[in-house]
C-alpha positions as CSV (number, residue, x, y, z in Angstrom):
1,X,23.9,-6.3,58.9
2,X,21.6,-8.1,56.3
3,X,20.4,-5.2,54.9
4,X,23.8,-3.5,54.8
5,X,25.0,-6.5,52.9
6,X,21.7,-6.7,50.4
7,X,22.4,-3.0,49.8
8,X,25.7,-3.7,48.7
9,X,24.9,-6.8,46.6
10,X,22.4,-4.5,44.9
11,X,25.2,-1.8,44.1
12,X,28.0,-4.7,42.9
13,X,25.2,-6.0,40.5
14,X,23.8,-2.5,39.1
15,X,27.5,-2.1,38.5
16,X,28.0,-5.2,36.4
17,X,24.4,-4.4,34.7
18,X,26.1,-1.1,33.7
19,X,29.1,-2.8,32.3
20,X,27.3,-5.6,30.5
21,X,26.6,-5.6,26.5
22,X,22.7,-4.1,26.7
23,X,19.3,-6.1,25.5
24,X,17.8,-4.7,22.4
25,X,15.8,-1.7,22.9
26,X,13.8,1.0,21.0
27,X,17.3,2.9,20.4
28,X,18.9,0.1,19.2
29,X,16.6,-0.8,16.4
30,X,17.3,-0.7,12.8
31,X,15.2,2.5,12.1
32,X,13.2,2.3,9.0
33,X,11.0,4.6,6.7
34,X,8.1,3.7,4.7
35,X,6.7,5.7,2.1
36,X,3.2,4.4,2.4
37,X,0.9,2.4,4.6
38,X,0.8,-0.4,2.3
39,X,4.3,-0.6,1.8
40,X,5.0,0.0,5.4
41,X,2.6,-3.0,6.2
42,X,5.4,-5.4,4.2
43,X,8.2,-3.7,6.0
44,X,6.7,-4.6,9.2
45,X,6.0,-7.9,8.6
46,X,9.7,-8.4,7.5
47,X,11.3,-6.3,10.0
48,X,9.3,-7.9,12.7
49,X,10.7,-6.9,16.3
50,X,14.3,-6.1,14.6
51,X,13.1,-2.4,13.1
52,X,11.8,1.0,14.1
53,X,9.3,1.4,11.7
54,X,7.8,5.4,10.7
55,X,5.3,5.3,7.9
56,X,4.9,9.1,6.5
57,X,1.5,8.3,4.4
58,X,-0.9,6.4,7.2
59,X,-4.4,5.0,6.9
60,X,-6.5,6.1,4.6
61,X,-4.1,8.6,3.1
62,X,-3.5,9.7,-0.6
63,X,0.2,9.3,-1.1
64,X,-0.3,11.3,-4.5
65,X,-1.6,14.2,-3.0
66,X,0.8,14.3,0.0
67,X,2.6,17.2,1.5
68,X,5.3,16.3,3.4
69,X,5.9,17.7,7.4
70,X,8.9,18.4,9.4
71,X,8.1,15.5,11.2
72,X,8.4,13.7,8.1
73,X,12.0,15.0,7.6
74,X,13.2,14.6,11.4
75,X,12.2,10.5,10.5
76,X,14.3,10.3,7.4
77,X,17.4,11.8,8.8
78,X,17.8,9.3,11.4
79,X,16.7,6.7,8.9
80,X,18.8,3.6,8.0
81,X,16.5,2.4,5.5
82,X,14.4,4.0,3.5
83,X,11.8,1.8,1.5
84,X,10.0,3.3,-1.5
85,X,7.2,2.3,-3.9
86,X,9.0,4.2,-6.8
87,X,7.2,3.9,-10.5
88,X,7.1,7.8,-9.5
89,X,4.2,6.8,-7.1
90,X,5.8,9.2,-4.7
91,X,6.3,12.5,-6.7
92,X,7.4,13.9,-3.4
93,X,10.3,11.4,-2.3
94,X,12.9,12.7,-4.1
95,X,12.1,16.7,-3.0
96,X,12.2,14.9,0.6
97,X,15.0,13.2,1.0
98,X,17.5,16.3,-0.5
99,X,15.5,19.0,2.3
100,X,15.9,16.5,4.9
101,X,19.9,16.0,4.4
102,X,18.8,12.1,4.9
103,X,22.2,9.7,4.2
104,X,19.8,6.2,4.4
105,X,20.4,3.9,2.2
106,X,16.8,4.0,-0.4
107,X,15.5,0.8,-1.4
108,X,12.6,0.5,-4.2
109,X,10.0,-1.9,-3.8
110,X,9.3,-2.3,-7.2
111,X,12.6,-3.1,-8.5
112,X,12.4,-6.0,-11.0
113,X,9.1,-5.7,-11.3
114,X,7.6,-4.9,-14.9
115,X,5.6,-2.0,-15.3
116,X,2.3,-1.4,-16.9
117,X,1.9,1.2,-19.1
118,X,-0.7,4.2,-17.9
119,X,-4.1,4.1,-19.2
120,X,-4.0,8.1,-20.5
121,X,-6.9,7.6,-22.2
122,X,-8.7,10.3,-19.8
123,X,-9.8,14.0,-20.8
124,X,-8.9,14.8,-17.5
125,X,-9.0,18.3,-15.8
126,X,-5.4,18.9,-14.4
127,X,-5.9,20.5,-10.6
128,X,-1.6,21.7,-11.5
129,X,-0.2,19.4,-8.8
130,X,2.7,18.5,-11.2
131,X,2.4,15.0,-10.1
132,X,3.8,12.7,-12.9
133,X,3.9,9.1,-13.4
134,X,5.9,9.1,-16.8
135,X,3.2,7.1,-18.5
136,X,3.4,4.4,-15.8
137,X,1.3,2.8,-13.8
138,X,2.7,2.7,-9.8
139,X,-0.3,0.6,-8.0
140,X,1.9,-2.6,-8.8
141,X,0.9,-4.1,-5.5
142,X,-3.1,-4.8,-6.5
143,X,-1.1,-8.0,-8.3
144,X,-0.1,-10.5,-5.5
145,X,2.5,-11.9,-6.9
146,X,4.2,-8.7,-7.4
147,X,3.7,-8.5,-3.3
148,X,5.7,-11.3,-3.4
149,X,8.9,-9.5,-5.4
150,X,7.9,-6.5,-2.8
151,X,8.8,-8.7,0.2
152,X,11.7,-10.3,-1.8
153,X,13.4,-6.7,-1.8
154,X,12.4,-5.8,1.0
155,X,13.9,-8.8,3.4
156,X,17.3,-8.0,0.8
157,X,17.4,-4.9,1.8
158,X,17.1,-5.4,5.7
159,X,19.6,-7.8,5.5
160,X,22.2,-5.2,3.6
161,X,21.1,-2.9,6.5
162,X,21.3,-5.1,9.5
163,X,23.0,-8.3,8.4
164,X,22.8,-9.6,11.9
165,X,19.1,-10.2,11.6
166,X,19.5,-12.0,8.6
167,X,17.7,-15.3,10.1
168,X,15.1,-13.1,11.1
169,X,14.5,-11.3,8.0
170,X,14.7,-14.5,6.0
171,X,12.2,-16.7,8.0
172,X,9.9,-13.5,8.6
173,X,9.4,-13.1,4.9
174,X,9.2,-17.1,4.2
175,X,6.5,-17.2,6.6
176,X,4.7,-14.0,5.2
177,X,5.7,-15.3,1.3
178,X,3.2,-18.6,2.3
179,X,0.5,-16.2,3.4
180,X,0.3,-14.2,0.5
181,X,0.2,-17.3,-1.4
182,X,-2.9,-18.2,0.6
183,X,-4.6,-15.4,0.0
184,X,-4.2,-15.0,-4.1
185,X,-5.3,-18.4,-3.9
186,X,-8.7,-17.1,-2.4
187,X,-8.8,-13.8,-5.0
188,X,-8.3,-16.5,-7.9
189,X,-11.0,-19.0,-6.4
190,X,-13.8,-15.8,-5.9
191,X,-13.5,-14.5,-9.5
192,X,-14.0,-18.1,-10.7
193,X,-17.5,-17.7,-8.6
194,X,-18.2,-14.7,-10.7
195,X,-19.8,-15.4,-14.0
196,X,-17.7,-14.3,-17.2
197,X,-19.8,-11.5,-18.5
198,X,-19.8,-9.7,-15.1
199,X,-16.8,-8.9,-14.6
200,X,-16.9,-5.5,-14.7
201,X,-17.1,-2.7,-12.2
202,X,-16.2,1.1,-12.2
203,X,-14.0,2.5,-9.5
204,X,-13.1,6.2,-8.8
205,X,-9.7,6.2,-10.3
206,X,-7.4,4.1,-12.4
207,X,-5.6,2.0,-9.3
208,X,-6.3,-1.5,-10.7
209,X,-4.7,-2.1,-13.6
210,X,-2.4,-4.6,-12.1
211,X,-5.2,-6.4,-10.6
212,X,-7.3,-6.5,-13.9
213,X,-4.4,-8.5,-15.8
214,X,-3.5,-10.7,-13.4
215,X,-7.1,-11.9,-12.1
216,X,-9.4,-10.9,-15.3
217,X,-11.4,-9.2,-14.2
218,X,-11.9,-5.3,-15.9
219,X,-11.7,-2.2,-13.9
220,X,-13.6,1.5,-15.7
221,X,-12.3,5.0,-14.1
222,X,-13.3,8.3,-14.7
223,X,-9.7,9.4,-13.1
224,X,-5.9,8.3,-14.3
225,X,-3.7,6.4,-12.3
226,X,-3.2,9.6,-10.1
227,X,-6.2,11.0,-8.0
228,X,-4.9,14.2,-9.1
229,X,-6.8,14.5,-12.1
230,X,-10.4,15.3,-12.3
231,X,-12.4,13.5,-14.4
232,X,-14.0,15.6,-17.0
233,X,-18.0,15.9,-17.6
234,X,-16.7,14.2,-21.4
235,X,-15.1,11.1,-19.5
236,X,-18.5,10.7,-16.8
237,X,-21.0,11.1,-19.9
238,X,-18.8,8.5,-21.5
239,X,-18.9,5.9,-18.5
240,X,-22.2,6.5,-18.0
241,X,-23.6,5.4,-21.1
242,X,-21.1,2.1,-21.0
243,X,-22.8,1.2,-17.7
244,X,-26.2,1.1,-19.7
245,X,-24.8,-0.3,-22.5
246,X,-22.8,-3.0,-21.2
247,X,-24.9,-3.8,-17.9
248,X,-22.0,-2.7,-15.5
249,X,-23.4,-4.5,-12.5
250,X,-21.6,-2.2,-9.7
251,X,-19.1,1.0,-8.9
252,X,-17.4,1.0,-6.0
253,X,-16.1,3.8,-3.7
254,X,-13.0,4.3,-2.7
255,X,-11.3,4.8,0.4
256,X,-8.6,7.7,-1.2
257,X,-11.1,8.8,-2.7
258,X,-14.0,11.7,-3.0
259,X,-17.1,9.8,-2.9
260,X,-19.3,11.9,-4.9
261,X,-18.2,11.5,-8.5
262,X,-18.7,7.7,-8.4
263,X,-22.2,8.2,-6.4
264,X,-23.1,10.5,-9.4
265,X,-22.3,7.8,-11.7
266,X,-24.3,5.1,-9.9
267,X,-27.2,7.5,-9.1
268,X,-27.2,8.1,-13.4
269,X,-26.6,5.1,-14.5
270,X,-28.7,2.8,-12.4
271,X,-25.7,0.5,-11.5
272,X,-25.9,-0.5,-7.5
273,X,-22.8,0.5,-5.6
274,X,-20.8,-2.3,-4.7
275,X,-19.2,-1.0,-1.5
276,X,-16.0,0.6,-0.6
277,X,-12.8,-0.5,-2.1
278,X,-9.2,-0.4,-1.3
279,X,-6.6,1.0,-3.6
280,X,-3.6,3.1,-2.4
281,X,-3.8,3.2,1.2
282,X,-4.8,0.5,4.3
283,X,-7.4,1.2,6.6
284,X,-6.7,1.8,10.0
285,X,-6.0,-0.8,12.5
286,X,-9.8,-0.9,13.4
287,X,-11.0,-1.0,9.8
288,X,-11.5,-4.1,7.5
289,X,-8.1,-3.5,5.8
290,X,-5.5,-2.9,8.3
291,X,-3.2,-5.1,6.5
292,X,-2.2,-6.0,3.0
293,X,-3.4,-9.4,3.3
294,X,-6.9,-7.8,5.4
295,X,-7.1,-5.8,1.9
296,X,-7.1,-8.0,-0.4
297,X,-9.6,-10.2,1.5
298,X,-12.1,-7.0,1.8
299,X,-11.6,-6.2,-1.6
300,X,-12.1,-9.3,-3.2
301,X,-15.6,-10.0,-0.8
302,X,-16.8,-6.6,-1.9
303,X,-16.1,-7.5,-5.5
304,X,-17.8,-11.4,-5.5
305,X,-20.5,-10.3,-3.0
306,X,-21.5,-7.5,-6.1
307,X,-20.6,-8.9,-9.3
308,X,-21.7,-12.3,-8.6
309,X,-25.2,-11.5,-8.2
310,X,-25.6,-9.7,-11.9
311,X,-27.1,-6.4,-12.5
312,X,-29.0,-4.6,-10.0
């Protein structure tokens, strides 16, 4: 009977389905952890379709402030991978990794690239978080062409990890190497547009430092390199009066950040807020910097768009 014998055929070929060497699915992906949104942004455009990526800091999230979950731990005990920012940007990590009995292999992001020292120079009200940088400044991804050694560890470390997607890992970050070249092309070409005496800006806290030396452009913060720290009525006074003295065009707001403190400053000092910034953490997918690249676009529009134009 035909349908006897299409039954049948059915059964042989679920059979040899059974038997045969499965496609690549969800299971069988490299699984990966990212400390960071930002961070987990170049991990995904390395890993591509190879990796299960988790991200434990998301959109919009302070890593510097972050409490870890049990969720957070489940992730890094099945990890493979785990990337890191390091430069003690993650005070937490290490605390993490022990309580979660993860076995990945860590990779730091940073490695080879050459630190800045912290900018200390802060009378700063400690909140007794304990989170130290050891007189470094983490934020080394506001410089592009450290992006660039990011992706370069990255792609090595995938490759240690799952050396059959080696191909994929190498043409994923060649491609995504050629973009980032692109786009510090544009940051480079929009501070030329802004005259030489106004580049200057105040931001919430000291995340730019990276960004200041490679571009030349100068950055002012109330706060240290960690939002921790709360800037102290000496260190807003002082600010304050540089604005006025120096005709400081624009401070921006921050996305990690409390806005109040820097609207304080504007409303004192007469300097016209330049718009929100982006410093330790993306936006979501719906914001204007979902991605690294999306970022640094936002970030350098908002800066030209209120430097270029002088003082308010």
């Amino acid at each position: 009977m035909p349908n006897r014998r299409a039954l049948l055929g059915a059964l042989a070929a679920g059979l040899i389905l059974a038997h045969a060497p499965m496609a690549a699915t969800a299971q069988e992906k490299l699984p990966v952890v990212a400390s960071f949104s930002i961070l987990g942004d170049f991990v995904k455009e390395v890993g591509g379709d190879r990796i299960a990526l988790t991200t434990l800091v998301g959109p919009n999230g302070d890593a510097h402030v972050y409490s870890p979950t049990p969720a957070d731990a489940k992730a890094m005990a099945g990890a493979k991978l785990i990337v890191i920012n390091g430069l003690k940007f993650e005070g937490w990590m290490t605390r993490l990794i022990k309580s979660s009995g993860a076995k990945a292999t860590v990779a730091t992001a940073t490695t080879g690239i050459t630190p800045l020292e912290a900018d200390d120079d802060h009378d700063h009200d400690k909140k007794g978080h304990g989170h130290d940088h050891g007189g470094v400044d983490p934020h080394a991804w506001q410089n592009v062409a450290n992006a660039r050694i990011y992706v370069a560890n990255i792609r090595d470390a995938l490759v240690k990890a799952d050396p059959a997607g080696q191909a994929n890992y190498e043409a994923n970050a060649t491609r995504y190497l050629a973009q980032l070249d692109a786009v510090e092309a544009e940051v480079k070409a929009a501070i030329a547009r802004i005259p030489a005496d106004r580049r200057k800006a105040i931001t919430s806290h000291d995340a730019f430092g990276y960004f200041v030396k490679a571009y030349g452009i100068e950055f002012i913060a109330p706060q240290g390199v960690s939002t921790e720290a709360e800037a102290s009525a000496k260190d807003v006074g002082r600010i304050i009066r540089q604005i006025k003295a120096e005709k400081i065009p624009a401070v921006f707001l921050e996305n990690v950040t409390n806005p109040r403190l820097v609207e304080r400053i504007a409303k004192e000092s007469g300097a016209r807020i330049g718009g929100r910034i982006f410093s330790d953490a993306l936006s979501d997918a719906a914001g204007p910097a979902g991605t690294y690249i999306a970022m640094m676009k936002h970030n350098i529009s908002q800066i030209e768009k209120a430097l270029a134009a002088g003082p308010a």
